[in-house]
C-alpha positions as a Markdown table, in Angstrom:
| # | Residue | x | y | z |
|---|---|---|---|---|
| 1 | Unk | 0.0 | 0.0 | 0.0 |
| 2 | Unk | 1.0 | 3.2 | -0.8 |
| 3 | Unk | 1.8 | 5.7 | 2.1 |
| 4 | Unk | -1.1 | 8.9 | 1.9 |
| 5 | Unk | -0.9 | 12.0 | 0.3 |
| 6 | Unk | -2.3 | 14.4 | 1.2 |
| 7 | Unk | -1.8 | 18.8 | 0.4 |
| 8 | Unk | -3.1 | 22.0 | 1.9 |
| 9 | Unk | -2.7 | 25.9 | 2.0 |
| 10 | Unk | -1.0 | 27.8 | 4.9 |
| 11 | Unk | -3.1 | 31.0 | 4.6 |
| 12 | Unk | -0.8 | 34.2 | 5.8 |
| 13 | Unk | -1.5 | 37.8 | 6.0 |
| 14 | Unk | 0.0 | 38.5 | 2.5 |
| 15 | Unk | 0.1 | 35.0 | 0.6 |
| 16 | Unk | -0.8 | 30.7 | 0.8 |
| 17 | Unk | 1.9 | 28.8 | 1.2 |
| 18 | Unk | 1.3 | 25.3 | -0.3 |
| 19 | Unk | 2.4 | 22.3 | 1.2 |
| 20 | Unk | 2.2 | 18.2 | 0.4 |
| 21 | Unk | 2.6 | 15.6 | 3.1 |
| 22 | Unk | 2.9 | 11.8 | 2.1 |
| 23 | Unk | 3.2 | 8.8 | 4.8 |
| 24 | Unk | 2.5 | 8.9 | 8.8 |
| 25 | Unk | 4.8 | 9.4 | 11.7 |
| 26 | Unk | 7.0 | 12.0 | 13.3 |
| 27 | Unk | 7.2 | 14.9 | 10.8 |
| 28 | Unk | 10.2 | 16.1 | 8.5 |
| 29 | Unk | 9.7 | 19.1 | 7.4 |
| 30 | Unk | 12.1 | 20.2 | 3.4 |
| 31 | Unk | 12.9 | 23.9 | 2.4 |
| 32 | Unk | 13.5 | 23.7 | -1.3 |
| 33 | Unk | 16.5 | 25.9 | -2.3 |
| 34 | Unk | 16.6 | 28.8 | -5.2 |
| 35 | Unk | 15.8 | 26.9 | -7.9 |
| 36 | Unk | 13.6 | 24.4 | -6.8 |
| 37 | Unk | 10.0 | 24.1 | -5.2 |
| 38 | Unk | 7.9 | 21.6 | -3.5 |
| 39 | Unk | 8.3 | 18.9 | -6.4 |
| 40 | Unk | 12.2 | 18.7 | -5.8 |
| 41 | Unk | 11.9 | 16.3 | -2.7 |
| 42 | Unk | 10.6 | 13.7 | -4.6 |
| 43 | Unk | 13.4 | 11.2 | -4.5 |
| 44 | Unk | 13.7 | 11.9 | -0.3 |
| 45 | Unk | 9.9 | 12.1 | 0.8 |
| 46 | Unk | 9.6 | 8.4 | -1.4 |
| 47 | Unk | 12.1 | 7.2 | 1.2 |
| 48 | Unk | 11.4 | 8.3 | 3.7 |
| 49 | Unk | 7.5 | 8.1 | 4.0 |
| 50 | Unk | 7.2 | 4.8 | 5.2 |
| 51 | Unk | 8.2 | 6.0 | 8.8 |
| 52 | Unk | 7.8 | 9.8 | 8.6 |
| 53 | Unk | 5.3 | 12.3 | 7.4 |
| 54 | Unk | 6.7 | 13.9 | 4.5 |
| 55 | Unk | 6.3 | 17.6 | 4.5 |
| 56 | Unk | 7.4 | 19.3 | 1.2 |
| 57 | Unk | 6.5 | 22.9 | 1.4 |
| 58 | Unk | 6.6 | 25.5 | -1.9 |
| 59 | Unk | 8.2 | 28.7 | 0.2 |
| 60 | Unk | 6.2 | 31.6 | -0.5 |
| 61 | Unk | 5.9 | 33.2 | -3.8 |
| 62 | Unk | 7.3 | 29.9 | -5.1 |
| 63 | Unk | 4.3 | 28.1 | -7.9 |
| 64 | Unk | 1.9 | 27.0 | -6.2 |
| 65 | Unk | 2.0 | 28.9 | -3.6 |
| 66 | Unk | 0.6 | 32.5 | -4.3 |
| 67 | Unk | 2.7 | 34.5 | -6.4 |
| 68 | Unk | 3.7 | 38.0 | -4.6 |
| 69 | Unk | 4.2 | 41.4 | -5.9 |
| 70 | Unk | 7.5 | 42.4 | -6.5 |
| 71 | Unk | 8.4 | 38.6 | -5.5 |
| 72 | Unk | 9.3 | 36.9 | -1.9 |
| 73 | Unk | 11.0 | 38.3 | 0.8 |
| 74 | Unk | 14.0 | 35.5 | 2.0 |
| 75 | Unk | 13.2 | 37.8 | 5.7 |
| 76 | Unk | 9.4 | 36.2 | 5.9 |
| 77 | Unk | 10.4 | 32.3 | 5.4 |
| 78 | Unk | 11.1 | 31.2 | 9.2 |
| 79 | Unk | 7.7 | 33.1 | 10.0 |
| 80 | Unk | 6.3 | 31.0 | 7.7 |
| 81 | Unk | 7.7 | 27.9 | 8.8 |
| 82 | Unk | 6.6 | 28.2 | 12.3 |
| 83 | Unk | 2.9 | 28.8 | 11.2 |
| 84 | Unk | 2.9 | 25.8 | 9.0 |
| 85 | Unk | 4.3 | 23.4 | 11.8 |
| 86 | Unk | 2.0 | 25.2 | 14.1 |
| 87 | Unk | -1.1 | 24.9 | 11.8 |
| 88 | Unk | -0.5 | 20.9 | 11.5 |
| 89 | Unk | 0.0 | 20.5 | 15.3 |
| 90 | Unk | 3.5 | 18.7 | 14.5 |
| 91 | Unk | 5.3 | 18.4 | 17.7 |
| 92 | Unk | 8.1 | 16.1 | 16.7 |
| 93 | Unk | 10.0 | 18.0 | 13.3 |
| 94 | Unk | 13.1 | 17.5 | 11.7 |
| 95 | Unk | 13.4 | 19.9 | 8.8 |
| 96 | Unk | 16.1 | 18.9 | 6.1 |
| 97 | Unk | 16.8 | 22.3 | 4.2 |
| 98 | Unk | 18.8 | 22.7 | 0.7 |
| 99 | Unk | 20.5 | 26.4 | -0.3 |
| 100 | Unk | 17.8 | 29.2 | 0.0 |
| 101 | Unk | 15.8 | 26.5 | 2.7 |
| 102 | Unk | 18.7 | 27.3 | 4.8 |
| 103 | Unk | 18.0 | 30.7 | 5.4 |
| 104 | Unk | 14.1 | 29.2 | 6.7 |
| 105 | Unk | 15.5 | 26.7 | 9.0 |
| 106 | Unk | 18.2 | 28.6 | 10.4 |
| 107 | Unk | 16.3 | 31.6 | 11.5 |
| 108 | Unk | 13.6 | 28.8 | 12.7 |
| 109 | Unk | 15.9 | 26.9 | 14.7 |
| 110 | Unk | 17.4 | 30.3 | 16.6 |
| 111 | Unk | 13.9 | 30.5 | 17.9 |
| 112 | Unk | 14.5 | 27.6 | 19.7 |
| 113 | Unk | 11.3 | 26.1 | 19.3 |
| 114 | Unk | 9.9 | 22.7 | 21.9 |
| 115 | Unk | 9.5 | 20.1 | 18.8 |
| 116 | Unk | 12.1 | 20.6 | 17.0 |
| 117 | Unk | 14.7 | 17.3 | 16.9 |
| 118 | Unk | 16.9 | 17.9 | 14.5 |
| 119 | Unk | 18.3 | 20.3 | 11.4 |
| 120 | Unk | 20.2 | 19.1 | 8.0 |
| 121 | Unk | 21.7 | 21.8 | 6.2 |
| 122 | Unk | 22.7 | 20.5 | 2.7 |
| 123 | Unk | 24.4 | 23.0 | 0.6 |
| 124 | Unk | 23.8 | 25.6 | 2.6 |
| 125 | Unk | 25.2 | 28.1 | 6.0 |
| 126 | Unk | 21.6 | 29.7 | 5.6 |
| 127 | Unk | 22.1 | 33.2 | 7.1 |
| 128 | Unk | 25.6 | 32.2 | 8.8 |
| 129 | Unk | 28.1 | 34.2 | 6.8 |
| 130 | Unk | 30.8 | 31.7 | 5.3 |
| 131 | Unk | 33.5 | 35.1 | 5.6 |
| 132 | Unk | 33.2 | 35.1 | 9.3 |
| 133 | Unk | 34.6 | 32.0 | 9.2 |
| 134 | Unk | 38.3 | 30.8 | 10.7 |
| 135 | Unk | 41.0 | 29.6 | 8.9 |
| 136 | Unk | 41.7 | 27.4 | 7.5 |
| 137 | Unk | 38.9 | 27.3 | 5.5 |
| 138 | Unk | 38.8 | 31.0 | 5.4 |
| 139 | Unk | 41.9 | 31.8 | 3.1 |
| 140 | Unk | 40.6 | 29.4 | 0.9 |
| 141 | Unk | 37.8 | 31.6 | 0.3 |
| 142 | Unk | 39.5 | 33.7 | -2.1 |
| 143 | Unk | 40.4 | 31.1 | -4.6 |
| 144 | Unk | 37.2 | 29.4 | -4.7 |
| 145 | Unk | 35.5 | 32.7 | -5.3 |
| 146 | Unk | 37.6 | 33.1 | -8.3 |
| 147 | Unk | 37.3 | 29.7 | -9.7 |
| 148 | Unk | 34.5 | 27.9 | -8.9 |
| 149 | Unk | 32.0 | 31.1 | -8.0 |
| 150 | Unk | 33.8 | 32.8 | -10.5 |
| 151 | Unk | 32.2 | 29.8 | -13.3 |
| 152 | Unk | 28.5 | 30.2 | -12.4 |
| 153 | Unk | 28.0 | 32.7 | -15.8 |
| 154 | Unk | 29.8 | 30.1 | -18.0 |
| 155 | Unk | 27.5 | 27.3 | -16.3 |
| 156 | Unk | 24.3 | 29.4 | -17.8 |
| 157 | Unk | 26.1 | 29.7 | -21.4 |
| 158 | Unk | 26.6 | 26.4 | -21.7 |
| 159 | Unk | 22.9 | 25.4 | -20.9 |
| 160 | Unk | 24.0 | 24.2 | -17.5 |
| 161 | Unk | 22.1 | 24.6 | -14.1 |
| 162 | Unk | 25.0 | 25.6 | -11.7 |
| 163 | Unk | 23.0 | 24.2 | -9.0 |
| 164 | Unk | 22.6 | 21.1 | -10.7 |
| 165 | Unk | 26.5 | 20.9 | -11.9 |
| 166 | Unk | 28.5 | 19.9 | -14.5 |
| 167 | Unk | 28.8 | 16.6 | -13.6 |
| 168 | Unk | 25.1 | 15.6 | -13.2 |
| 169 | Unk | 24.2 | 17.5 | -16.9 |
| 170 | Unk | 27.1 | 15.1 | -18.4 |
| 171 | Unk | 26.1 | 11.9 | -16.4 |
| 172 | Unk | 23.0 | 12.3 | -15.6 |
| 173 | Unk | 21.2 | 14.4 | -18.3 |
| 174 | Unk | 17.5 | 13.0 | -18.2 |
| 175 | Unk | 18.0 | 14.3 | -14.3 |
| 176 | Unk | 19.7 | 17.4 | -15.0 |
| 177 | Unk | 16.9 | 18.3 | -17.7 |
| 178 | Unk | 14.0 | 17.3 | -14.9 |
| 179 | Unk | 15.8 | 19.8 | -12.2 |
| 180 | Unk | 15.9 | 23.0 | -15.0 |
| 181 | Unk | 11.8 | 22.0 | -15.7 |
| 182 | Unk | 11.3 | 22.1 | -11.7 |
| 183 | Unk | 13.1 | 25.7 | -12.0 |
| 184 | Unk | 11.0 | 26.4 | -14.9 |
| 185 | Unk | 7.8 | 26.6 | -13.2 |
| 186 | Unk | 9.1 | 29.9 | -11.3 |
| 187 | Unk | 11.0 | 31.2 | -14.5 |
| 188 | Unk | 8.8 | 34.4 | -13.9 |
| 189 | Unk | 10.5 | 35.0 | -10.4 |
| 190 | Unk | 13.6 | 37.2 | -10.5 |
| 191 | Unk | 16.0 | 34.8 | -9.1 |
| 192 | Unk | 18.8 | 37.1 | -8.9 |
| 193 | Unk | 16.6 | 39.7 | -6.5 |
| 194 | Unk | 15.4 | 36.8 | -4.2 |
| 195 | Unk | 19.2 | 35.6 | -4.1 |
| 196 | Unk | 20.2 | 39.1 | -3.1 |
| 197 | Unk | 18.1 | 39.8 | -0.6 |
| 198 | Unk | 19.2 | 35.9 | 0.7 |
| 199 | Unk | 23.2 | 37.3 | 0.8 |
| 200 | Unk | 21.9 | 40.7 | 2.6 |
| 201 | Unk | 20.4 | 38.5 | 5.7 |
| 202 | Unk | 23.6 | 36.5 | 5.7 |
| 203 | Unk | 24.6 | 38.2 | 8.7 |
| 204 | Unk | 25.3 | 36.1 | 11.6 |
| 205 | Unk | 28.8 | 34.7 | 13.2 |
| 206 | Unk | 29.2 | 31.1 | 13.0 |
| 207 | Unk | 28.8 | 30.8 | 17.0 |
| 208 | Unk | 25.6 | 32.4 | 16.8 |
| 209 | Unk | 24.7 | 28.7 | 15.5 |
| 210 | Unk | 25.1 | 27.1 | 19.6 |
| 211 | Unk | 21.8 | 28.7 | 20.2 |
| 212 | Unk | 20.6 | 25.7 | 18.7 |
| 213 | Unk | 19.1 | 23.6 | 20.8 |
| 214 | Unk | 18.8 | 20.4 | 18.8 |
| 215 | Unk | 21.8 | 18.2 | 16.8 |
| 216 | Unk | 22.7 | 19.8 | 13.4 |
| 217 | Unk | 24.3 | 17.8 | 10.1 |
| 218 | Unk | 26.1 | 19.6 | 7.1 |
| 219 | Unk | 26.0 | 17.9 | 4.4 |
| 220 | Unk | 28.0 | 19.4 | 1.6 |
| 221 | Unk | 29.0 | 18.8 | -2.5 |
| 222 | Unk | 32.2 | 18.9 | -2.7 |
| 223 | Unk | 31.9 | 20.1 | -6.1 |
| 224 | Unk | 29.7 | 22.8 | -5.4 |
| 225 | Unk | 30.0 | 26.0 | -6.6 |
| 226 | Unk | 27.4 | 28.6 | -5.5 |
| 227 | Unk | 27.8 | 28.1 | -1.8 |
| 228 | Unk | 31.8 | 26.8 | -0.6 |
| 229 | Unk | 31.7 | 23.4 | 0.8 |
| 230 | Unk | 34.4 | 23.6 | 2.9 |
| 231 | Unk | 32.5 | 26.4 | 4.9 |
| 232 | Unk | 30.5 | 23.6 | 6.9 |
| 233 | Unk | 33.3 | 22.2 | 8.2 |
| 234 | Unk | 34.4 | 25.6 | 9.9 |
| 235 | Unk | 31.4 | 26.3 | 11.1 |
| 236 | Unk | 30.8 | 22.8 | 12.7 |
| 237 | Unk | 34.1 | 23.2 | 14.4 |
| 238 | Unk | 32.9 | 26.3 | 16.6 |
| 239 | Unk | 29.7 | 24.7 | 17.1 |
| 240 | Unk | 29.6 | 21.5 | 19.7 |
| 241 | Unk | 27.6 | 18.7 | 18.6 |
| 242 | Unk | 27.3 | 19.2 | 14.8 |
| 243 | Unk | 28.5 | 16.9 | 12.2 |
| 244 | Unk | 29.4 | 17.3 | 8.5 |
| 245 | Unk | 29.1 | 14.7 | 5.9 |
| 246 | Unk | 30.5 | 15.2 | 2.1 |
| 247 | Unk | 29.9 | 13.9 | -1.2 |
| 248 | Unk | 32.6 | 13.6 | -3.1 |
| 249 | Unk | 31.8 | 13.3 | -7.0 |
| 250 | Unk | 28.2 | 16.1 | -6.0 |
| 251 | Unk | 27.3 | 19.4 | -6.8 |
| 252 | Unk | 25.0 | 22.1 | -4.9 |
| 253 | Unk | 22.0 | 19.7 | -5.4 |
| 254 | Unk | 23.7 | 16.4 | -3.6 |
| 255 | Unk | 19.7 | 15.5 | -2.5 |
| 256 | Unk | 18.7 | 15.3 | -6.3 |
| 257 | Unk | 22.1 | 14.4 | -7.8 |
| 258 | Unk | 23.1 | 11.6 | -5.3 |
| 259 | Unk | 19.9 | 10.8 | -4.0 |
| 260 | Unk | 20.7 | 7.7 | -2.2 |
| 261 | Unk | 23.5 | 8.5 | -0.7 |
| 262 | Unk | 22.5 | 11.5 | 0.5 |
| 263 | Unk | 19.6 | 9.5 | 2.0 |
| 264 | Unk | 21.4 | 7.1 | 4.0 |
| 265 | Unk | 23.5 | 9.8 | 5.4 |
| 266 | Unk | 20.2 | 11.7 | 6.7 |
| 267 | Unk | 19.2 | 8.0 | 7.9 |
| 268 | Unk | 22.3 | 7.2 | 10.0 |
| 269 | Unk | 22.0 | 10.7 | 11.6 |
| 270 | Unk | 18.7 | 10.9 | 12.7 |
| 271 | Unk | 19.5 | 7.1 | 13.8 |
| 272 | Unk | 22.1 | 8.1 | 15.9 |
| 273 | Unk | 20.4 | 11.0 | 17.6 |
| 274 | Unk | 17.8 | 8.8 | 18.5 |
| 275 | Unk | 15.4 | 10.7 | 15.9 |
């Protein structure tokens, strides 16, 4: 038997936020990055449904959730968050977050709120800002901005999602064609605005990240080039408790591209914390 679906609307002051949860159980909770919405959690809610509810959420102004004027503010996603675990009385939420979802769960988690068991930040520092970091990691911030960063307008030239990667458009084309037609259905949102008011919250010190109050995982690319990979690892030094996992031969998307190993890592974690 297949695990129920069922979706919904969060109404909010100024928008709906639509939501789809598959399978019963303790909740997780996934904040779709930049270029992605609801429909990019497809190959993690199918795993994981037989023991959790499934909560895939399209953040505001994302299709098909309400489209807003002048598009979404990155400032108004934790707000929205809390009102969607508060309208489905979940009291036992992990929320696994890629890129842009980072800046949701972050701000979320800082509110330290009663249910909350556990974060996964793939891809992402959310509004921690990766040039606070400590070195190591930090003088190699320079170089990878030059390279790497430096690539994303080639990326577009070449017909290539530079969230998606390189390697998963020459590997894995039929999945690297499905992730641009998930972008697609917000190609009337201006990405480049919502990305730069993400990069003006990213405010924070990495030890702002202790006022956590529930085990956090990194799990990083190690090919990725709009967010440095190496910045989790810095970041989870100065914070006790949280762990970093990498995928090696993985872009930004490591959730889409390497779906299954990204899944037993997020398995084994919320395994060992007992979650």
């Amino acid at each position: 038997m297949q695990p129920t679906r069922r979706h919904g609307r969060l109404e909010r002051p100024d928008c709906n936020v639509y939501y789809e949860a598959v399978g019963d159980g303790p909740a997780i909770v996934f904040a779709h990055g930049l270029g992605g919405n609801h429909m990019s959690w497809f190959q993690q809610v199918a795993h994981f449904a037989d023991r959790y509810t499934c909560i895939a959420i399209a953040h505001r102004g994302f299709a098909p959730s309400s489209p807003i004027a002048g598009g979404p503010n990155p400032a108004d996603y934790a707000g929205d968050l809390a009102a969607l675990i508060e309208h489905l009385n979940l009291t036992d939420v992990r929320i696994v977050a890629q890129s842009m979802g980072g800046w949701s769960t972050v701000e979320y988690a800082l509110t330290k709120p009663a249910g909350l068991k556990a974060i996964v930040l793939a891809g992402t520092t959310g509004t921690i800002d990766p040039l606070q970091i400590e070195d190591p990691e930090r003088s190699r911030i320079a170089q990878w901005l030059q390279t790497d960063f430096a690539n994303v307008p080639k990326f577009f030239e070449r017909g290539i999602h530079p969230a998606a990667g390189e390697r998963m458009a020459r590997e894995q084309p039929a999945m690297h064609l499905l992730y641009r037609q998930i972008d697609d259905q917000n190609a009337a949102l201006d990405k480049q605005a919502i990305g730069a008011r993400c990069f003006t919250l990213r405010t924070r010190k990495p030890e702002e990240l202790r006022a956590v109050a529930c085990p956090i995982l990194f799990i990083s690319g190690d090919e990725d080039v709009v967010i440095p990979p190496f910045a989790a690892d810095a970041i989870a030094r100065v914070v006790p408790g949280s762990r970093v996992a990498h995928i090696r031969d993985a872009g930004h998307s490591a959730y889409f591209e390497r779906p299954q190993r990204f899944n037993q890592i997020v398995d084994a974690f919320f395994k060992d914390i007992g979650a």
